[in-house]
C-alpha positions as a Markdown table, in Angstrom:
| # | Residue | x | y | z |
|---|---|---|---|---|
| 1 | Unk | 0.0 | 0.0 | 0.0 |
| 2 | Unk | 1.1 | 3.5 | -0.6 |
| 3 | Unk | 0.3 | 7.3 | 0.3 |
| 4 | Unk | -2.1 | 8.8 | -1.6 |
| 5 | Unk | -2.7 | 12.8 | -2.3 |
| 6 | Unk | -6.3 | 14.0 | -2.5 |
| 7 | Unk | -7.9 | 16.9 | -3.8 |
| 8 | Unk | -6.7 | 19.7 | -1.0 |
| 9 | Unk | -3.4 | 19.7 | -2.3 |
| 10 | Unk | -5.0 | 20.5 | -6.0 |
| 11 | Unk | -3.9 | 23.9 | -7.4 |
| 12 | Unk | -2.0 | 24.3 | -3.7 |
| 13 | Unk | 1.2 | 22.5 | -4.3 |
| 14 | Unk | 3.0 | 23.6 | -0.9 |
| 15 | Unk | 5.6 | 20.7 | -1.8 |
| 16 | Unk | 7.1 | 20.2 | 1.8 |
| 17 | Unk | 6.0 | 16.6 | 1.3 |
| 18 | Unk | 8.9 | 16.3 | -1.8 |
| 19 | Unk | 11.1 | 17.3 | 0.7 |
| 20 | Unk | 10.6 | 15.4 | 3.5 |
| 21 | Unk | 10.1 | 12.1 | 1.4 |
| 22 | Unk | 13.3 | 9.8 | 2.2 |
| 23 | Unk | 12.4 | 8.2 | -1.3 |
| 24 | Unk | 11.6 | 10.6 | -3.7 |
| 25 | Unk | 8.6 | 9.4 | -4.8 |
| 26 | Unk | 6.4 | 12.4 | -5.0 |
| 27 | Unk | 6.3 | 14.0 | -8.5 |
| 28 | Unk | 4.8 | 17.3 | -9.4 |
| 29 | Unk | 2.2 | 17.2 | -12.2 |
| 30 | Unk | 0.1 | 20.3 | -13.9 |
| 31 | Unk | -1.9 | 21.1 | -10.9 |
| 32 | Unk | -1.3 | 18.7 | -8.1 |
| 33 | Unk | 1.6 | 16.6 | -7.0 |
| 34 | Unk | 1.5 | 12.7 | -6.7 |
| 35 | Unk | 2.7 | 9.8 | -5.0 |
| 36 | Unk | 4.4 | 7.0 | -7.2 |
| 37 | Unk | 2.8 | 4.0 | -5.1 |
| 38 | Unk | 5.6 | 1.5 | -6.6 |
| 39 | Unk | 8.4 | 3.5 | -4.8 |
| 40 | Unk | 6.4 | 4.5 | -1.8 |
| 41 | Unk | 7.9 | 3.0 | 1.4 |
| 42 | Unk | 4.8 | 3.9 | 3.2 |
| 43 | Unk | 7.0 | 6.1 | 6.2 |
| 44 | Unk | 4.3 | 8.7 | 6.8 |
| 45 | Unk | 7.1 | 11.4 | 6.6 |
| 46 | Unk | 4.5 | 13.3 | 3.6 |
| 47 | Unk | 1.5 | 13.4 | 5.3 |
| 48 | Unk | 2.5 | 14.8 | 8.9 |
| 49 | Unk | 3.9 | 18.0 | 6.7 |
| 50 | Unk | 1.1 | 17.8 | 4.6 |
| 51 | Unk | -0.1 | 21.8 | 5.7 |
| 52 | Unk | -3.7 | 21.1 | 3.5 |
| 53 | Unk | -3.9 | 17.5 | 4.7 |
| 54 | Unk | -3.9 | 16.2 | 1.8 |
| 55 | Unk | -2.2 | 12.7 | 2.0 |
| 56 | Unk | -3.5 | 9.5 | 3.7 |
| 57 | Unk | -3.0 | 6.2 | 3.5 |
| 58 | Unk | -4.6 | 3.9 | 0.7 |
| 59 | Unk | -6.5 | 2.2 | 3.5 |
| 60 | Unk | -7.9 | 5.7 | 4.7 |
| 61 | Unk | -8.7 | 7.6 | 1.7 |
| 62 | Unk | -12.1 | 8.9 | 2.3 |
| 63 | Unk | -14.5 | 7.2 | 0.5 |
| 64 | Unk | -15.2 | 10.8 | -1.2 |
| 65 | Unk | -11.6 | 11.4 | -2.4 |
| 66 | Unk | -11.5 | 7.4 | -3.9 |
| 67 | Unk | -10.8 | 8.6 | -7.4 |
| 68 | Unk | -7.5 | 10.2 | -6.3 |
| 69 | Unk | -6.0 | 6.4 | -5.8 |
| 70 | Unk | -6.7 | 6.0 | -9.4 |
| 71 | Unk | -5.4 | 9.3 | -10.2 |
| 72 | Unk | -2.3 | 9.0 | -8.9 |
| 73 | Unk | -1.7 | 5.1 | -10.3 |
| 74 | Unk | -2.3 | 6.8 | -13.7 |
| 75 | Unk | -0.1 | 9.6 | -13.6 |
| 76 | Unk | 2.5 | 7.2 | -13.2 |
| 77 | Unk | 1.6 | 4.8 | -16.1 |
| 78 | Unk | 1.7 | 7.6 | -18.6 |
């Protein structure tokens, strides 16, 4: 399982979780930035300096924000 970023950090784009993230597995895209879930080592280190709390855990995406887990699968594919 990986981190996922949801809709808060849309058109926000803070980036302190790229900084923080021992793997580098957050990318920036157009209006957002995203998690690359095959790198993710699943630390947590993005989502407590998330400052829009956008990040959670696959297992805790609200059921609201779902699409996001495809979302940021796909950015990674392409």
């Amino acid at each position: 399982m990986a981190f996922i970023i949801t809709s808060p950090c849309k058109d926000e784009k803070s980036a302190e979780c790229v900084e923080v993230c021992p793997v580098e597995c957050i990318e920036e895209g157009e209006d957002m930035f995203y998690i690359d879930p095959d790198i993710c080592i699943d630390c947590g280190a993005c989502e407590a300096v998330c400052p829009v709390e956008a990040i959670y855990h696959e297992d805790d995406v609200p059921e609201e924000e779902n699409e996001y887990i495809e979302l940021n699968r796909k950015f990674f594919q392409e």
